[in-house]
N, C-alpha and C positions, 0 to 999 in steps of 0.2 A: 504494500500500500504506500503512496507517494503522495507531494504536495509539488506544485508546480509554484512559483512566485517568481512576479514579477519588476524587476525598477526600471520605471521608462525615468533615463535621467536627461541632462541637459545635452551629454556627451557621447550617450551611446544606451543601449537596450540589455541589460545583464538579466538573464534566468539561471535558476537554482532548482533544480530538481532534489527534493529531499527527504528520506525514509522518515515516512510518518512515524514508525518507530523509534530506531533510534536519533531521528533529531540528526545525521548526518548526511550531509549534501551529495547526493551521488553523482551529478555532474550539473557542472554549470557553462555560461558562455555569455560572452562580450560582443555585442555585433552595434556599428562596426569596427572593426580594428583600428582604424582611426576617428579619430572624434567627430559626429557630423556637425555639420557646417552649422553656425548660425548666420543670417543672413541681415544685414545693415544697410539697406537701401537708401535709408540715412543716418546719421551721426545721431545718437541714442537712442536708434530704436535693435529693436532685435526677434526675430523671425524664425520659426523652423515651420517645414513641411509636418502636418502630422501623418499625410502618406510615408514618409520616411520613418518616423517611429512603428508603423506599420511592417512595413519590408524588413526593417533590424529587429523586429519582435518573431517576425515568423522564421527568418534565417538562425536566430539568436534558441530557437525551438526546436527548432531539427538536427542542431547539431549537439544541443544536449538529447536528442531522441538517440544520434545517429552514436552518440558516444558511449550513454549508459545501456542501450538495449532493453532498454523497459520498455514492457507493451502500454501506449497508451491507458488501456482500459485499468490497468493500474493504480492512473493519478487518481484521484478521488476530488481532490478541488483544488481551483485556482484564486489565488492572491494576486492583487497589484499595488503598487506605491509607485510615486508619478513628480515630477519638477512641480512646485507649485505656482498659484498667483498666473498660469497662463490662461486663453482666452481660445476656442477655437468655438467657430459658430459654422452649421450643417445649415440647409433646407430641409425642404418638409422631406425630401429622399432620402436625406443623410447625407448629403453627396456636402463637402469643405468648400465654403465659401470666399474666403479666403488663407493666407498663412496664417499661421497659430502666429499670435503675440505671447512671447514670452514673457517669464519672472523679471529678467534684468532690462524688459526695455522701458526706456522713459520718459515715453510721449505722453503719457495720458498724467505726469504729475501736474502739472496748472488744472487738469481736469479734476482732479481728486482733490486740489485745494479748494476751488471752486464751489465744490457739493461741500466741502467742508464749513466754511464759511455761509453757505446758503443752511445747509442743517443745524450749525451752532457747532465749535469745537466740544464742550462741553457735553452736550448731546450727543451726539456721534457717542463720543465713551463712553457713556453711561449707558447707552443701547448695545454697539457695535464693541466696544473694548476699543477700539483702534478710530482713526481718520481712514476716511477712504483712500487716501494715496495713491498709490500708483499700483493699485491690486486690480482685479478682475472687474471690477463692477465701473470704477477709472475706465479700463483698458475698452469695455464694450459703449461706454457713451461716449469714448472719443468717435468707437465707431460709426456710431448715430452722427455725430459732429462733423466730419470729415468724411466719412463714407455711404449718404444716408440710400445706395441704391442697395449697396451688402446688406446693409441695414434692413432694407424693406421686405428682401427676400429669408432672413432669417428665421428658421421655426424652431432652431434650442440653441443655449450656450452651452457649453462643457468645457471642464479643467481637463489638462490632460490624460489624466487619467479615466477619468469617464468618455473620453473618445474612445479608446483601447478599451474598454470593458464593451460600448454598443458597438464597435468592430467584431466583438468574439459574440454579444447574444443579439443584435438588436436591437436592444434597449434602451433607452435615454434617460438613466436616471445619475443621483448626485447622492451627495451623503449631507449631514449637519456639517462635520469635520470639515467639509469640501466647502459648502456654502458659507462658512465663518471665514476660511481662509482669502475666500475671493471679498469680502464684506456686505455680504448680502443676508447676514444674520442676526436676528436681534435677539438678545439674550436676556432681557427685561421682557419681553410675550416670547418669549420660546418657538419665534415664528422668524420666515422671510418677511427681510426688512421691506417695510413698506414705506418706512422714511426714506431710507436709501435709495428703493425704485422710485417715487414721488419727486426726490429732490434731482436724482439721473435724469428723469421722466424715461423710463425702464419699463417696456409691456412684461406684468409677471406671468403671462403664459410664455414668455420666452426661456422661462429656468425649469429644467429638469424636476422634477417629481422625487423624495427624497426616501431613500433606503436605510437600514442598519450597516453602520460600517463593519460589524460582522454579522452573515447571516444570505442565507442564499439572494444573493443579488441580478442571477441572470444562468442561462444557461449557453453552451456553445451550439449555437448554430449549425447543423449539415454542413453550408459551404464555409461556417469561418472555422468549423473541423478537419472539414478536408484540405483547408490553406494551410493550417498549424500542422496538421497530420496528427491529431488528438481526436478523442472519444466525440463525436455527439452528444450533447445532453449533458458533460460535463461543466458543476458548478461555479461560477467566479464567487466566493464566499466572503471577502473582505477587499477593501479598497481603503487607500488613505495618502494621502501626501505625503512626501518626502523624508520632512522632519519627523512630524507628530510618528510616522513609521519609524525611522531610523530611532525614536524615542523609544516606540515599542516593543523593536528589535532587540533593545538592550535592557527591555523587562521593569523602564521606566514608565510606569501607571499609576503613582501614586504620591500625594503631594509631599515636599521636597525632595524627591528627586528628578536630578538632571543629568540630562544627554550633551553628548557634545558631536557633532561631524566636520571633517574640515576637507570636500569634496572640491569641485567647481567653488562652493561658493560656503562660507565658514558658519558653522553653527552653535548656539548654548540655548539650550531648552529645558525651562524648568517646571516642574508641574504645581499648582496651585488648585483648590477647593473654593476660593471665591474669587469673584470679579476682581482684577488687578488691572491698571491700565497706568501710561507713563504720559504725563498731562502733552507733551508736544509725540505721542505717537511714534518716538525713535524705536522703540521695542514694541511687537505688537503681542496680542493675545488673542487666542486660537481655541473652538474647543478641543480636545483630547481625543483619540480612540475611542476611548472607554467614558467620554462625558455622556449624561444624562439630564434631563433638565432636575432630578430628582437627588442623583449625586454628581454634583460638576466635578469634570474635573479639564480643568485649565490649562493651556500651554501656553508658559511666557516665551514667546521668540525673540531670541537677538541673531541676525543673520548680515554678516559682513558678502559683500559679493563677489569682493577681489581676494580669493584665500588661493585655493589650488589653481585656478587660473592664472593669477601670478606665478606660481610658479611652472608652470606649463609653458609659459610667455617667456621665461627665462629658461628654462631647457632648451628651446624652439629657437631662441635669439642671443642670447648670451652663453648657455652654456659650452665651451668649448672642444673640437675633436668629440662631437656627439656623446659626450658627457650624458648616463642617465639619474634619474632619481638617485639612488645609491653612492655615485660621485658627488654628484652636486652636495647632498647631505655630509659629507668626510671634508668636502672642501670646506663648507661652513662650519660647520665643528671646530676643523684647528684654528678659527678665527676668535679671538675673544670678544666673552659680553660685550655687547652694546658697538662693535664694528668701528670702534675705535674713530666714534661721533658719526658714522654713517647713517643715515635713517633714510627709512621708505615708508611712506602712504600708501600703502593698496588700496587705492580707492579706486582702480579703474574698469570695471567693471559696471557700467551704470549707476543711475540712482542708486545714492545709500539710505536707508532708512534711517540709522545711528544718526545719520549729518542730516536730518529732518529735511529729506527725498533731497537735498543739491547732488549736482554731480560733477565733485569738482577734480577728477582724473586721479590719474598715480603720478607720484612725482617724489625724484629722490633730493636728499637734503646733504648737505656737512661734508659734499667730495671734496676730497683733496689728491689731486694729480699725482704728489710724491711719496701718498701712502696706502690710496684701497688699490687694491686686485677684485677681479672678478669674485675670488672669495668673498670678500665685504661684500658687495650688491650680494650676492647670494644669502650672507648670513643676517643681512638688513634685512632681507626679504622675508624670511624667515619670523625674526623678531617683529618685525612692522605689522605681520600680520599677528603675531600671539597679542604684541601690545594695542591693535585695533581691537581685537575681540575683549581684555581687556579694558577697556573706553567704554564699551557697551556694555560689561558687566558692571561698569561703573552708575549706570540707566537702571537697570537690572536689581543693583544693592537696594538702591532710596526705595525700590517698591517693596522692597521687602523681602525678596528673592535671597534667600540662603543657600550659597559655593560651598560645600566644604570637599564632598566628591563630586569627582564627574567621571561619567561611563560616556565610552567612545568603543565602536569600532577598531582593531585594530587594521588601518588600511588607509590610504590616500596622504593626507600628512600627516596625520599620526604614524606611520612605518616611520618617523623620521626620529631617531634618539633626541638630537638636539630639538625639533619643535617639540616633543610629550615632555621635557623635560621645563623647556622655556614655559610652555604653556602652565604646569606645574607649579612652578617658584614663581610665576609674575602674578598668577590668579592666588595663589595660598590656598591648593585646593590636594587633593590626590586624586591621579588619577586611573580609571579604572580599566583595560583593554580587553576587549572580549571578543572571540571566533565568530564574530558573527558581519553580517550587510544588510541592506536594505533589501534586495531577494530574497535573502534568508528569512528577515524578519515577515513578510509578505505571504513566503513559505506556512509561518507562523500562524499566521493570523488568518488563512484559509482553513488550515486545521482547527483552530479555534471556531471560528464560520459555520465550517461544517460539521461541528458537533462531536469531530475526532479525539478533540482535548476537550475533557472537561472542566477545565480550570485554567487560570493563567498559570499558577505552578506547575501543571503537566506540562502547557506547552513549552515552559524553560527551561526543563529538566537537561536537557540537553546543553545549556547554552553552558563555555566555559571561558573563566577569566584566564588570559593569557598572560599579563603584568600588570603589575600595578606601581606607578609613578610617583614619588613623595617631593614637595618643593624639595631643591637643593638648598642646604642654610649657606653653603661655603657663597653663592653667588645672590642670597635676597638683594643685599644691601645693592651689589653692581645692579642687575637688572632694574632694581626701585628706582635708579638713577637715573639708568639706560631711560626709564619711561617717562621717566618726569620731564627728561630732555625732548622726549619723540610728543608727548604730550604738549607739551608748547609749541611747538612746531603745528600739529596739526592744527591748534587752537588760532595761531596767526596764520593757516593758509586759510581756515575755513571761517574765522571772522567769529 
């Protein structure tokens, strides 16, 4: 007996095949092998085909079929977890009306301030937890604004991951979890906002119909079985975005604790039991997996956007003699704290939420011609981004958000000794590393879905810690330093 799970991410389509049993992955796949494209028609906006997370979901399918030789009829149920805050709108066929608007593009922030201002900042929180920003419900009235013939023809929106679930049944349905993340959820009537569609001016038969984030949510289709080469009639049993998954992957459900991921784009996720909101909306709040209007339970997001893309952008462009992750990391390492006054902004990766939506680039500080090497930028790069996330913990503290562990994946910067360790001593936290991903997690919470776990502790039996990270005492004091330096820096670029 098997779980299939799913992570449509920014970069690529990962499946985990995993014995429902023992909780171990029998084969997985990355498709495609290089990162697909995001697409910038203009300077901050950002684009992907969802027919292309399509094609890397079924390619990405078959070759875990072709690898593990499990019969199909097997799996028992499918899980997904998805990029969040994107936009993709169908017709009455299904058929994609335009490119998916992604998380990091950030056209529709004037639009999000906009409805901010027209609903009351104030309001907004106390309904929504968050400002509309530059999230889903932004992203589709710009569409009305600027595209009102897409517009006209529209008959559902979906996040990405509800595309890829009515791809495999049909269906066009969303979750709570889904419709908070985009901002179209009011948490005071436990309904779709209707201040938010009112203030958009947002027809609400245009939003999906909403499901249990666990619990059979759709069946697979004849022909999207015979495209995947999977069962007919087989479940998709859970669905959830990125974080709040990557939260649950690491068996975080319950309020304080927190998650950390530092993919594409950096994350600290804390769970909370009541409404928490950061009065300028630099951190947002999400429901959970497992929220209920009965028992909430909360996810405070801090998401930085320049984490592992920066460093991707520095393999690809800096790193020298094709240099991979594992060099790059050795090289930064023999460079001491703080990069000997080097500093970098990862801010380049679109609007930041932290820097209340500006987007004000990446940009390196403190060079000195007769003394960094490509080391330094690597080991700034590194640091800039621990002391970005950091910054936002510092958003995070005044609400009341208690650091003291954090559970991460072990994979993307965290593989990296020098960042789990920075991360570590800058935060004053321990941290925690676990065999597990966003597929996995997905894996998880299909079984859960489908009734196969009876419990959250069944479904983690399996889950093990790999290391566990303690601040370093020998270097508080340099790093304390290092940040207070990079902290005024950012504070005089960003005003």
């Amino acid at each position: 007996m098997y779980l299939l799970g799913y992570d449509a991410g920014t970069s690529s389509i990962k499946a985990t095949l995993m014995d429902a049993r023992t909780q171990a992955p029998v084969a997985s796949a990355t498709c495609p092998k290089k990162e697909m494209p995001i697409l910038a028609p203009q300077p901050g906006w950002a684009e992907q085909h969802p027919e292309d997370w399509w094609k890397n979901l079924v390619q990405a399918t078959a070759e875990i079929l072709n690898t593990s030789g499990v019969n199909p009829a097997e799996i028992k149920a499918i899980g997904i977890t998805y990029q969040m805050h994107g936009l993709v709108c169908v017709d009455k066929a299904h058929r994609v009306l335009r490119p998916s608007i992604i998380w990091c593009d950030s056209r529709a922030v004037p639009v999000g301030a906009a409805a901010t201002e027209k609903i009351g900042p104030q309001r907004c929180l106390e309904a929504m937890l968050n400002h509309p920003g530059n999230f889903t419900a932004a992203k589709l009235r710009w569409v009305r604004e600027n595209e009102p013939g897409v517009y006209a023809k529209i008959d559902k929106i979906m996040l990405p991951g509800d595309y890829l679930a009515m791809r495999m049944t049909d269906r066009l349905v969303t979750t709570v979890s889904g419709l908070s993340e985009g901002i179209f959820w009011d948490f005071r009537e436990n309904a779709l906002s209707r201040v938010v569609l009112e203030a958009m001016e947002i027809d609400a038969t245009l939003i999906p119909e909403t499901v249990e984030t666990f619990g059979v949510q759709g069946e697979l289709t004849a022909t999207a079985a015979q495209e995947l080469g999977l069962r007919a009639g087989t479940p998709i049993t859970y669905r959830a975005g990125d974080q709040p998954n990557n939260a649950f992957s690491l068996n975080v459900l319950d309020p304080g604790e927190v998650a950390a991921t530092a993919g594409t784009s950096g994350v600290v996720y804390g769970i909370g039991d009541k409404p928490a909101y950061d009065t300028q909306s630099r951190v947002n709040t999400f429901a959970h997996v497992n929220h209920t209007a009965q028992t909430p339970r909360l996810g405070v997001l801090l998401c930085l956007n320049g984490t592992g893309i920066l460093n991707s952008w520095l393999k690809h462009n800096v790193a020298a003699g094709g240099d991979d992750y594992p060099e790059m990391n050795a090289a930064a390492a023999a460079i001491p704290v703080g990069a000997e006054g080097l500093r970098i902004l990862p801010f380049g990766n679109g609007a930041e939420r932290m820097l209340a939506n500006r987007n004000i680039g990446a940009s390196l500080h403190g060079l000195n011609f007769n003394v960094h090497t490509r080391a330094h930028v690597l080991r700034a790069a590194q640091e800039g981004i621990v002391f970005a996330l950091n910054y936002g913990l510092d958003i995070m503290r005044q609400m009341g958000v208690r650091v003291q562990t954090v559970r991460a994946g072990k994979a993307n910067m965290f593989l990296s000794p020098l960042f789990a360790s920075a991360f570590a001593t800058v935060t004053g936290s321990t941290v925690e590393l676990y065999n597990t991903d966003g597929s996995q997690g997905a894996a998880r919470g299909a079984g859960l879905g489908a009734g196969i776990y009876a419990s959250d502790v069944e479904a983690f039996a399996g889950l093990k810690k790999l290391d566990t990270i303690k601040p370093d005492a020998t270097t508080t004091e340099t790093y304390a330093d290092a940040y207070d330096v990079w902290k005024s820096t950012i504070e005089d670029v960003s005003g």
